[in-house]
TIRODO-573318 format. One record per residue (C-alpha): residue number from 1; x, y, z. Coordinates in nm, 2 decimals. Layout:
<i = NUM; X = X; Y = Y; Z = Z>
...
% end
This chain:
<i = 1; X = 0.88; Y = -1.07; Z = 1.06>
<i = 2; X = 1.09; Y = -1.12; Z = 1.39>
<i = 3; X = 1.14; Y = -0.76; Z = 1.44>
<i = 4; X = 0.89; Y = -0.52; Z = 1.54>
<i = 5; X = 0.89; Y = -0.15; Z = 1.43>
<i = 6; X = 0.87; Y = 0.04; Z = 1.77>
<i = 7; X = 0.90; Y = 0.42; Z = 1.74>
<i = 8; X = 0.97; Y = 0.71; Z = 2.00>
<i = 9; X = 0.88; Y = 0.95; Z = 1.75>
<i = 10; X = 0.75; Y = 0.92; Z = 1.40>
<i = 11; X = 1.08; Y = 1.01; Z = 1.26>
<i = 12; X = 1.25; Y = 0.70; Z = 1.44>
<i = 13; X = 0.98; Y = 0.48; Z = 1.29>
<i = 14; X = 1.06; Y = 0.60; Z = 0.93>
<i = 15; X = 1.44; Y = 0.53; Z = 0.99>
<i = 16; X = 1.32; Y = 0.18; Z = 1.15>
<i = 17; X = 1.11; Y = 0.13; Z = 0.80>
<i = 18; X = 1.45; Y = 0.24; Z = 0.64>
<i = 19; X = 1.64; Y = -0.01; Z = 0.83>
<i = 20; X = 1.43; Y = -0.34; Z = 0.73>
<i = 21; X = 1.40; Y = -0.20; Z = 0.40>
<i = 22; X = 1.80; Y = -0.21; Z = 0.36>
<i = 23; X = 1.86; Y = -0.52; Z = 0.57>
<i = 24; X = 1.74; Y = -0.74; Z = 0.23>
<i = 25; X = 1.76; Y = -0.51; Z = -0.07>
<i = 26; X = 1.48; Y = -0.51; Z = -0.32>
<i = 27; X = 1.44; Y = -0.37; Z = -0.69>
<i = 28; X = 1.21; Y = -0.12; Z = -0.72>
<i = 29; X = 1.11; Y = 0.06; Z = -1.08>
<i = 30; X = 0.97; Y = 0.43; Z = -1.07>
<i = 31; X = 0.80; Y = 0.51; Z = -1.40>
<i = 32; X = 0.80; Y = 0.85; Z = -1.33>
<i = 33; X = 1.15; Y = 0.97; Z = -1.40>
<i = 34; X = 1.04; Y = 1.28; Z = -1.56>
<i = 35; X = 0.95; Y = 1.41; Z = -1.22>
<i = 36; X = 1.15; Y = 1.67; Z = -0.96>
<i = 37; X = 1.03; Y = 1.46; Z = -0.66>
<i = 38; X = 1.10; Y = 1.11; Z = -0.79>
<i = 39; X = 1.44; Y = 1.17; Z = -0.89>
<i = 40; X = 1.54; Y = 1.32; Z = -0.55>
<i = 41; X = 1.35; Y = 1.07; Z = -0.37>
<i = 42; X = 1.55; Y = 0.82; Z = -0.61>
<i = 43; X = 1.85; Y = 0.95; Z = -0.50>
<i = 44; X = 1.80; Y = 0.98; Z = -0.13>
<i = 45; X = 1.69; Y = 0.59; Z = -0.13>
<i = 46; X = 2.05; Y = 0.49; Z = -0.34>
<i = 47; X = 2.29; Y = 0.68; Z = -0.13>
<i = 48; X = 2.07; Y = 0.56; Z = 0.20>
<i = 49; X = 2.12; Y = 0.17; Z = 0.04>
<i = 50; X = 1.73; Y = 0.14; Z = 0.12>
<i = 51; X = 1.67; Y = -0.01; Z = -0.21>
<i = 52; X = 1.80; Y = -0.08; Z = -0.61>
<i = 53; X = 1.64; Y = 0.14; Z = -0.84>
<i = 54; X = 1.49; Y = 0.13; Z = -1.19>
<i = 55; X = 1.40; Y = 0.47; Z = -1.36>
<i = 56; X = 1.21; Y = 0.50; Z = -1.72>
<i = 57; X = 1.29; Y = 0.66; Z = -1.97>
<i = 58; X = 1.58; Y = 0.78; Z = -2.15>
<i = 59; X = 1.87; Y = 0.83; Z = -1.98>
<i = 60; X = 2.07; Y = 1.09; Z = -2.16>
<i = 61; X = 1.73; Y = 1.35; Z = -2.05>
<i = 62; X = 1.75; Y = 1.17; Z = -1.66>
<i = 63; X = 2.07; Y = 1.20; Z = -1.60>
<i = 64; X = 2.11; Y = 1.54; Z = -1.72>
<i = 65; X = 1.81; Y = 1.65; Z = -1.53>
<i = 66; X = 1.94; Y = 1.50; Z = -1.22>
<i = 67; X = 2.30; Y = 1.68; Z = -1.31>
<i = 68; X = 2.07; Y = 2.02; Z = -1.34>
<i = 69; X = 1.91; Y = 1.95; Z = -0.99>
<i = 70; X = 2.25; Y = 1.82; Z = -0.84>
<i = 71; X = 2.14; Y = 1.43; Z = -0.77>
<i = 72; X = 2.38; Y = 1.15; Z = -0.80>
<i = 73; X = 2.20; Y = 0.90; Z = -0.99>
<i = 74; X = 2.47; Y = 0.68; Z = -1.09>
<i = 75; X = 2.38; Y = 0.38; Z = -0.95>
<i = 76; X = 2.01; Y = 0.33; Z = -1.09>
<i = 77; X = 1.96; Y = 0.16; Z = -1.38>
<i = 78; X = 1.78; Y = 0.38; Z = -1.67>
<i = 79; X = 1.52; Y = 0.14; Z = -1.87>
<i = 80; X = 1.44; Y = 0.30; Z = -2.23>
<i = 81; X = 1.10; Y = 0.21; Z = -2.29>
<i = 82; X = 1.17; Y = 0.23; Z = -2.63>
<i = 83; X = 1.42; Y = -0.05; Z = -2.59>
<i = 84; X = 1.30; Y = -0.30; Z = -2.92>
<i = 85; X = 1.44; Y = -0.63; Z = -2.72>
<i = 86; X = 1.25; Y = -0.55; Z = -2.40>
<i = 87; X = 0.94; Y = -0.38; Z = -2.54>
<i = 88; X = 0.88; Y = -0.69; Z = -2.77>
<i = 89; X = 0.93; Y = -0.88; Z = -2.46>
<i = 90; X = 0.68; Y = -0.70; Z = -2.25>
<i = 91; X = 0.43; Y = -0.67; Z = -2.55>
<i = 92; X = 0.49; Y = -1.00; Z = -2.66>
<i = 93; X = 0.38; Y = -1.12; Z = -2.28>
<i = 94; X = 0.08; Y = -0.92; Z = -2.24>
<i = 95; X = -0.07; Y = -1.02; Z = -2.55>
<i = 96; X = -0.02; Y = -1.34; Z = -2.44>
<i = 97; X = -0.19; Y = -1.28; Z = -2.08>
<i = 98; X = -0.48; Y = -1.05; Z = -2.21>
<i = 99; X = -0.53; Y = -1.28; Z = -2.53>
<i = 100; X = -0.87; Y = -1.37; Z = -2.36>
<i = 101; X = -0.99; Y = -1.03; Z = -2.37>
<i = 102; X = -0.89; Y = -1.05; Z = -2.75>
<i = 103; X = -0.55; Y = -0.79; Z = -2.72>
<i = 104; X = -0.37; Y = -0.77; Z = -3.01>
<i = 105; X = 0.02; Y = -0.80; Z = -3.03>
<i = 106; X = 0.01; Y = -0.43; Z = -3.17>
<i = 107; X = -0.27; Y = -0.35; Z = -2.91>
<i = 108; X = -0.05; Y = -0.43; Z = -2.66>
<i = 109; X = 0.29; Y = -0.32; Z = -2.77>
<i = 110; X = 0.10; Y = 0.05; Z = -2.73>
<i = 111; X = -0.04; Y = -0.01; Z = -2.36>
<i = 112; X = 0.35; Y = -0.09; Z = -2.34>
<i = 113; X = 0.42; Y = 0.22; Z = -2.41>
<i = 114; X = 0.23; Y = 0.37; Z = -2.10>
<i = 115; X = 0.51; Y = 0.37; Z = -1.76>
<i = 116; X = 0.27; Y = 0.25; Z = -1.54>
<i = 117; X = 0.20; Y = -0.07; Z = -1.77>
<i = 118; X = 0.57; Y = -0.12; Z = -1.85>
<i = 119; X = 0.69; Y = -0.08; Z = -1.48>
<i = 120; X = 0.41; Y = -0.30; Z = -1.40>
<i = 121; X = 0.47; Y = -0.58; Z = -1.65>
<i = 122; X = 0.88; Y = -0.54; Z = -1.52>
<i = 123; X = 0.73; Y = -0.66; Z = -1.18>
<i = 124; X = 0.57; Y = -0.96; Z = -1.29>
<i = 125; X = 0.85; Y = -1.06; Z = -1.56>
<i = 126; X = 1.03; Y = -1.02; Z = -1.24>
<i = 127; X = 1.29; Y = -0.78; Z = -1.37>
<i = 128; X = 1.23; Y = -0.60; Z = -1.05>
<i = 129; X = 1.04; Y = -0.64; Z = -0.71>
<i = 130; X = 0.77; Y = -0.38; Z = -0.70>
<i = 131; X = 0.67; Y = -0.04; Z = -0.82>
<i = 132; X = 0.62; Y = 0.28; Z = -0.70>
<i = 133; X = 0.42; Y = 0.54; Z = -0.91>
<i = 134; X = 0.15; Y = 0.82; Z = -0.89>
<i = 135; X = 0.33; Y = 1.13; Z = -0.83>
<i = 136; X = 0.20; Y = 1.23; Z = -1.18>
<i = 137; X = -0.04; Y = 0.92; Z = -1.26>
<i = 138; X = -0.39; Y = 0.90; Z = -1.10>
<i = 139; X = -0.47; Y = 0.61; Z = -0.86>
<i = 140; X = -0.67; Y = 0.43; Z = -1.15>
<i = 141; X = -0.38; Y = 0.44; Z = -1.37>
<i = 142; X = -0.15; Y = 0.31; Z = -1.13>
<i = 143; X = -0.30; Y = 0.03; Z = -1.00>
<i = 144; X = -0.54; Y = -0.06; Z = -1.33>
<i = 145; X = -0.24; Y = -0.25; Z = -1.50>
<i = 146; X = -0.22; Y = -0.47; Z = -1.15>
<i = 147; X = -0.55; Y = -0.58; Z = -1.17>
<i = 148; X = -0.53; Y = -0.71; Z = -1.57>
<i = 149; X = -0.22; Y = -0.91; Z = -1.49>
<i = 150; X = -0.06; Y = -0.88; Z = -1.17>
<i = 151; X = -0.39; Y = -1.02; Z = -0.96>
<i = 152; X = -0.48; Y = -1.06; Z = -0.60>
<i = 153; X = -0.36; Y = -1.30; Z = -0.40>
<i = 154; X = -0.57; Y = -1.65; Z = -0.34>
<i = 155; X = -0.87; Y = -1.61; Z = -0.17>
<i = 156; X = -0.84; Y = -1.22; Z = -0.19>
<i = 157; X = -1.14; Y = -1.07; Z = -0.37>
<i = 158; X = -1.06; Y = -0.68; Z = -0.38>
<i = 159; X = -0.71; Y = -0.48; Z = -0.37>
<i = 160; X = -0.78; Y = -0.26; Z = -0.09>
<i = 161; X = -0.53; Y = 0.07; Z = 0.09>
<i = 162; X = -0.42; Y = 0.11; Z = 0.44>
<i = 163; X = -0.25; Y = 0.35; Z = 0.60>
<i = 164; X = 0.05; Y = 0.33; Z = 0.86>
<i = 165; X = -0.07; Y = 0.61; Z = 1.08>
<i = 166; X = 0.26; Y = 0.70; Z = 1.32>
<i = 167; X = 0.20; Y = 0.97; Z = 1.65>
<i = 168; X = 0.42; Y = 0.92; Z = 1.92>
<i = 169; X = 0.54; Y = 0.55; Z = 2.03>
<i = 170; X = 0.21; Y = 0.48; Z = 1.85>
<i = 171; X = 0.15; Y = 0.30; Z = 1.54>
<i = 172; X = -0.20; Y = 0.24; Z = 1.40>
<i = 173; X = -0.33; Y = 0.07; Z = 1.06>
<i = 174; X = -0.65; Y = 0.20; Z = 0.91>
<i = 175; X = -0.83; Y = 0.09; Z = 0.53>
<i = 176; X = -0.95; Y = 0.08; Z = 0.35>
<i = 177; X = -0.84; Y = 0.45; Z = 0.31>
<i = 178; X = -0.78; Y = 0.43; Z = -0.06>
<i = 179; X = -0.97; Y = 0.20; Z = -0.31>
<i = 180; X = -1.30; Y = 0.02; Z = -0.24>
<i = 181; X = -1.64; Y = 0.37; Z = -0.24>
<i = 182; X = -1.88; Y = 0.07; Z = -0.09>
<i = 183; X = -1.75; Y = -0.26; Z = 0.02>
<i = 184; X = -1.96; Y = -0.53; Z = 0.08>
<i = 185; X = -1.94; Y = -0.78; Z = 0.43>
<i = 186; X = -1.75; Y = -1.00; Z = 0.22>
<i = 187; X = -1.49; Y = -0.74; Z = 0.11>
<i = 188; X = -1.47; Y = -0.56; Z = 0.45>
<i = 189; X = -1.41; Y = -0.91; Z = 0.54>
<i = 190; X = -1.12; Y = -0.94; Z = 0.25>
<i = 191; X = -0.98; Y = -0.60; Z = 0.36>
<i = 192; X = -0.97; Y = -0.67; Z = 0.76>
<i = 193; X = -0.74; Y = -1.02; Z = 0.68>
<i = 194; X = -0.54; Y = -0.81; Z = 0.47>
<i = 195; X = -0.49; Y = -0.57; Z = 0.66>
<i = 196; X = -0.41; Y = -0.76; Z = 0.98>
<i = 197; X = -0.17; Y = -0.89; Z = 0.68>
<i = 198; X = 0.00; Y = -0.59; Z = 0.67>
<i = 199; X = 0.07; Y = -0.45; Z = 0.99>
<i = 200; X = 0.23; Y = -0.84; Z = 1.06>
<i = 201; X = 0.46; Y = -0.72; Z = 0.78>
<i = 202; X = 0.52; Y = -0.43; Z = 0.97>
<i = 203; X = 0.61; Y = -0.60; Z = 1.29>
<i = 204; X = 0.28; Y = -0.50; Z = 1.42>
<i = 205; X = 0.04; Y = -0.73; Z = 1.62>
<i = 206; X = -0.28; Y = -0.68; Z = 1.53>
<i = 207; X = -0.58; Y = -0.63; Z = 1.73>
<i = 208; X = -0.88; Y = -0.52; Z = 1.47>
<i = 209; X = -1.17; Y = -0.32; Z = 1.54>
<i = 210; X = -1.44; Y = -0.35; Z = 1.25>
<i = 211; X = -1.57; Y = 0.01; Z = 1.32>
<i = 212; X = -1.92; Y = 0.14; Z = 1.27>
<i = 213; X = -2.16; Y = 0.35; Z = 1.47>
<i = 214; X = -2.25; Y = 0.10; Z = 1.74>
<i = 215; X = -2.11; Y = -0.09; Z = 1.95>
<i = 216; X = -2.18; Y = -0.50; Z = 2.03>
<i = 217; X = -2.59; Y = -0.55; Z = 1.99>
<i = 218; X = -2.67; Y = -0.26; Z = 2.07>
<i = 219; X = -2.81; Y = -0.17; Z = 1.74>
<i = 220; X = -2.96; Y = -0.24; Z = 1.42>
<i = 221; X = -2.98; Y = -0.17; Z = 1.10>
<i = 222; X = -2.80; Y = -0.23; Z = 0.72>
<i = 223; X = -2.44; Y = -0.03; Z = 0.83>
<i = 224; X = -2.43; Y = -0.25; Z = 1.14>
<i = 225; X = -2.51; Y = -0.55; Z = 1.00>
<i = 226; X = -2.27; Y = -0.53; Z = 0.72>
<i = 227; X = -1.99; Y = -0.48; Z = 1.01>
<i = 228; X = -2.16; Y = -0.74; Z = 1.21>
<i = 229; X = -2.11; Y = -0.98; Z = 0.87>
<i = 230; X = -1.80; Y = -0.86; Z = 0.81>
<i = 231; X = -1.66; Y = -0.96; Z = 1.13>
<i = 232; X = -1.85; Y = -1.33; Z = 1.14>
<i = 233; X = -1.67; Y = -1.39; Z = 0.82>
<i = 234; X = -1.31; Y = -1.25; Z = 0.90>
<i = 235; X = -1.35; Y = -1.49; Z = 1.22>
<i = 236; X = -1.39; Y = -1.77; Z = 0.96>
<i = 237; X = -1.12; Y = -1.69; Z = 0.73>
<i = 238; X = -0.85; Y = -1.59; Z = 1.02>
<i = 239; X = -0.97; Y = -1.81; Z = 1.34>
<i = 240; X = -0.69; Y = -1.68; Z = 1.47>
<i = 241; X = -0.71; Y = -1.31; Z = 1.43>
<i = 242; X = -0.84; Y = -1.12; Z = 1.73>
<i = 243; X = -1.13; Y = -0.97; Z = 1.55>
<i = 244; X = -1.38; Y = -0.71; Z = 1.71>
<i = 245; X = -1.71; Y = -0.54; Z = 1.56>
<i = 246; X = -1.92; Y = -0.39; Z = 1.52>
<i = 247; X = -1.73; Y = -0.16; Z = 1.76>
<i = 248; X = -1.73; Y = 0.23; Z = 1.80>
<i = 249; X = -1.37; Y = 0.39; Z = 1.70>
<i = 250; X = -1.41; Y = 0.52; Z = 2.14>
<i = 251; X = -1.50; Y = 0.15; Z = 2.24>
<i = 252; X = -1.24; Y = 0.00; Z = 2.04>
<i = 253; X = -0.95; Y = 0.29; Z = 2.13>
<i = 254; X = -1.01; Y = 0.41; Z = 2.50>
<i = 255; X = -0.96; Y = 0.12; Z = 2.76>
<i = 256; X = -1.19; Y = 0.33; Z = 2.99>
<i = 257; X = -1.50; Y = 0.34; Z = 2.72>
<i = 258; X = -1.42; Y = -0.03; Z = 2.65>
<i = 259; X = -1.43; Y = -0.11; Z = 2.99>
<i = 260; X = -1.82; Y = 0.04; Z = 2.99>
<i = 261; X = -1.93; Y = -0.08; Z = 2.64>
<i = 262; X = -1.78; Y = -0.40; Z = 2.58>
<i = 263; X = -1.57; Y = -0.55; Z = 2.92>
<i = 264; X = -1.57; Y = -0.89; Z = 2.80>
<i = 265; X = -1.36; Y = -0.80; Z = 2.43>
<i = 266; X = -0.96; Y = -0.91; Z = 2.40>
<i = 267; X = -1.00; Y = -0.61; Z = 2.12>
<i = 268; X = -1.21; Y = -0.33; Z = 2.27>
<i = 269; X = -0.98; Y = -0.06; Z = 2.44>
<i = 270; X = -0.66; Y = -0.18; Z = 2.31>
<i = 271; X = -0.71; Y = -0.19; Z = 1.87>
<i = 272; X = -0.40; Y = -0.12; Z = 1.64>
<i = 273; X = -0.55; Y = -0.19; Z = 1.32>
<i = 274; X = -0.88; Y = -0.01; Z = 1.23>
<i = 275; X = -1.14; Y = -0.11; Z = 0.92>
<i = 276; X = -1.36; Y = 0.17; Z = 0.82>
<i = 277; X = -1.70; Y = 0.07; Z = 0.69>
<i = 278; X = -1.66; Y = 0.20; Z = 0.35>
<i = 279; X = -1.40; Y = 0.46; Z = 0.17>
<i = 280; X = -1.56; Y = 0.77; Z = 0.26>
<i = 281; X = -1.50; Y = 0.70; Z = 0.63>
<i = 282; X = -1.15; Y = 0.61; Z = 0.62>
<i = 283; X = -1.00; Y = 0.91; Z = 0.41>
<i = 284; X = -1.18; Y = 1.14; Z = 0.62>
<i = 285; X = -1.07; Y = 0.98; Z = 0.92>
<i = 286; X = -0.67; Y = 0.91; Z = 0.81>
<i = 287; X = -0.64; Y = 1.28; Z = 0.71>
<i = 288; X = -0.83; Y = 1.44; Z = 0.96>
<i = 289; X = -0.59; Y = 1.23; Z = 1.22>
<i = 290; X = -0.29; Y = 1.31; Z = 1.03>
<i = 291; X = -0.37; Y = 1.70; Z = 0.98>
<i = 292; X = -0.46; Y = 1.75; Z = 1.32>
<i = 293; X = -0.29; Y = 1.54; Z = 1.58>
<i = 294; X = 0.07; Y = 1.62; Z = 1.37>
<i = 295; X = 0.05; Y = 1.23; Z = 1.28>
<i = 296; X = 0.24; Y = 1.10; Z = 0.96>
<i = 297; X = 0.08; Y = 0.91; Z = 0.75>
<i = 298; X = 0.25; Y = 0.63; Z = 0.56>
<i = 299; X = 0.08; Y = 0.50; Z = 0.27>
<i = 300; X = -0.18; Y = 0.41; Z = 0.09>
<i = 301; X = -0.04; Y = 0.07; Z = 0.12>
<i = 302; X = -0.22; Y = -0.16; Z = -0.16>
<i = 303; X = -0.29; Y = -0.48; Z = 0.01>
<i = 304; X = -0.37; Y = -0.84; Z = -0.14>
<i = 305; X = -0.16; Y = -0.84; Z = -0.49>
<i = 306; X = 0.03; Y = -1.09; Z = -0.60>
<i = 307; X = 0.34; Y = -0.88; Z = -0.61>
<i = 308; X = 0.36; Y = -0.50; Z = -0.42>
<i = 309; X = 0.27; Y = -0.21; Z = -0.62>
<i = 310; X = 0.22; Y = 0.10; Z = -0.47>
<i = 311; X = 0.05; Y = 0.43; Z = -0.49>
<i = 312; X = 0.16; Y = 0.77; Z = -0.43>
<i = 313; X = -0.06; Y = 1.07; Z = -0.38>
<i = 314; X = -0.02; Y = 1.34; Z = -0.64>
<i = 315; X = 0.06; Y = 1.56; Z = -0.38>
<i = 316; X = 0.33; Y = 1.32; Z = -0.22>
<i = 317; X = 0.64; Y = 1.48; Z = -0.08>
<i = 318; X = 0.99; Y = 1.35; Z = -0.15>
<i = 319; X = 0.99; Y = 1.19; Z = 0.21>
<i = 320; X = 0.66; Y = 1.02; Z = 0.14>
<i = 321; X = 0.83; Y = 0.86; Z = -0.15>
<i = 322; X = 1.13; Y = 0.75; Z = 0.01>
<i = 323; X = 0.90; Y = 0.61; Z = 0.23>
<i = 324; X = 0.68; Y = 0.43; Z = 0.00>
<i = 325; X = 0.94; Y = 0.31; Z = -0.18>
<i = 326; X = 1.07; Y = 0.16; Z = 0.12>
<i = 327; X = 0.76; Y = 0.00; Z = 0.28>
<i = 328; X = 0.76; Y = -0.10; Z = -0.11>
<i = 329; X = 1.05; Y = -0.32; Z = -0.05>
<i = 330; X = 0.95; Y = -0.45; Z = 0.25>
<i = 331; X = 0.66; Y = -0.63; Z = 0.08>
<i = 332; X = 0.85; Y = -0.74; Z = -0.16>
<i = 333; X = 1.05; Y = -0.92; Z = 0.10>
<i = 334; X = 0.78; Y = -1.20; Z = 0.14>
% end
């Protein structure tokens, strides 16, 4: 991506998210129609041109809820999942796709019937670009039907979940924030290309820190050696990815610590994109950043599918969905 998102405040960096998002419109389906937040999200995104919208489910009940709550949602398309021509259709291909796994046509006309499968299976039919659920969904039921059909990219073993973490003229990318409890040196590895992936697609340079409790040799142990791994083998797979670890989150942040700790690193002092050494780590660390320092985090971006489908936390706020949905297009952009 030629041009870089650059913020003076987090708000500016949302409207620059906007901005690429709208300069090449993508498709996005929300299976969630039958939530507040969605359909003012839905309509914020359609009168801001930030992307075309899909809504499921019927549309005599969406567009009188969205008449009750004062939206204009004339320009999405409604999808009835109910819809015999397209629900054959989707059935029809994800019999064909799990027939393996021995799925029935009438097996999988009923996992049709689930949003999250049907918005899902519209993204790889191509019928649109990405998805954006979870407001109501759990995680696992978002991104389950992904990993049956939709599959990571080559040479990506595990979908992984990083967050765009905007304070100030600053713009960081941690993960794996959302997916992987315990990865191992080969995943971290998997997760750090990805990631570095990612903030590329954000017009972001990446510098990565593999973080753990020490810093350089100046420990051992099985936590530092998986980082130690984990960065040998993101070397290999990205030769020309500044890589760093295992590094301290103060070595790899504070030019002044780097300076003491590790003088020699092109990463140490000066990281934008920061791998956690296992999920527990990284959503502490995202939300204690973004409930104390006033940050805002964007995301749970999923990283490493073949096509982008993303997440939303069950406690996501329309402008978290507006945003998604636009970092959601973006993806989809190639």
């Amino acid at each position: 991506m030629s041009e870089s998102i650059g913020a003076d405040s987090p708000t500016s960096f949302e409207v620059k998210l906007q901005e690429l998002a709208r300069a090449n419109q993508r498709t996005i389906v929300l299976p969630e129609s039958n939530e507040e937040r969605i359909l003012r999200a839905a309509d914020i995104v359609l009168r801001a041109g930030i992307a075309k919208i899909v809504l499921l489910g019927k549309a005599d009940s969406v567009r009188a809820k969205a008449a009750t709550l004062g939206l204009d949602l004339s320009a999405a398309q409604i999808v009835d999942m109910d819809d015999p021509e397209l629900a054959g259709k989707c059935a029809s291909e994800y019999a064909v796709l799990r027939a393996r796994k021995g799925v029935t046509l009438e097996q999988a006309a009923q996992k049709m019937r689930d949003g999250s499968y049907f918005g899902t299976m519209m993204v790889h039919l191509g019928l649109a670009d990405g998805m954006v659920s979870g407001a109501v969904n759990t995680t696992a039921n978002t991104i389950r039907p992904s990993l049956e059909f939709i599959k990571t990219k080559p040479g990506v073993s595990v979908v992984s979940g990083s967050f765009l973490m905007v304070l100030g003229e600053r713009v960081d990318v941690y993960a794996d924030c959302a997916v992987n409890p315990n990865p191992t040196p080969e995943q971290l590895a998997d997760i750090t290309v990805s990631t570095a992936q990612t903030a590329v697609r954000f017009g972001i340079e990446p510098r990565v820190a593999i973080l753990s409790y020490s810093t350089g040799e100046s420990a051992v142990g099985p936590d530092v050696d998986t980082a130690r791994e984990a960065t040998k083998l993101a070397r290999e797979k990205a030769p020309e990815l500044p890589v760093e670890g295992p590094i301290q989150f103060d070595a790899a942040y504070d030019p002044i610590v780097a300076k003491a700790k590790l003088p020699d690193s092109p990463v140490a002092g000066q990281a934008n994109v920061f791998i956690f050494p296992d999920l527990n780590a990284g959503n502490i660390a995202y939300k204690a950043v973004q409930r104390t320092s006033g940050a805002i985090a964007i995301g749970p971006v999923l990283q490493g599918l073949n096509k982008p489908v993303n997440d939303l936390s069950r406690g996501a706020l329309v402008r978290d969905i507006v945003n998604t949905i636009a970092f959601t297009c973006i993806q989809a952009q190639g």
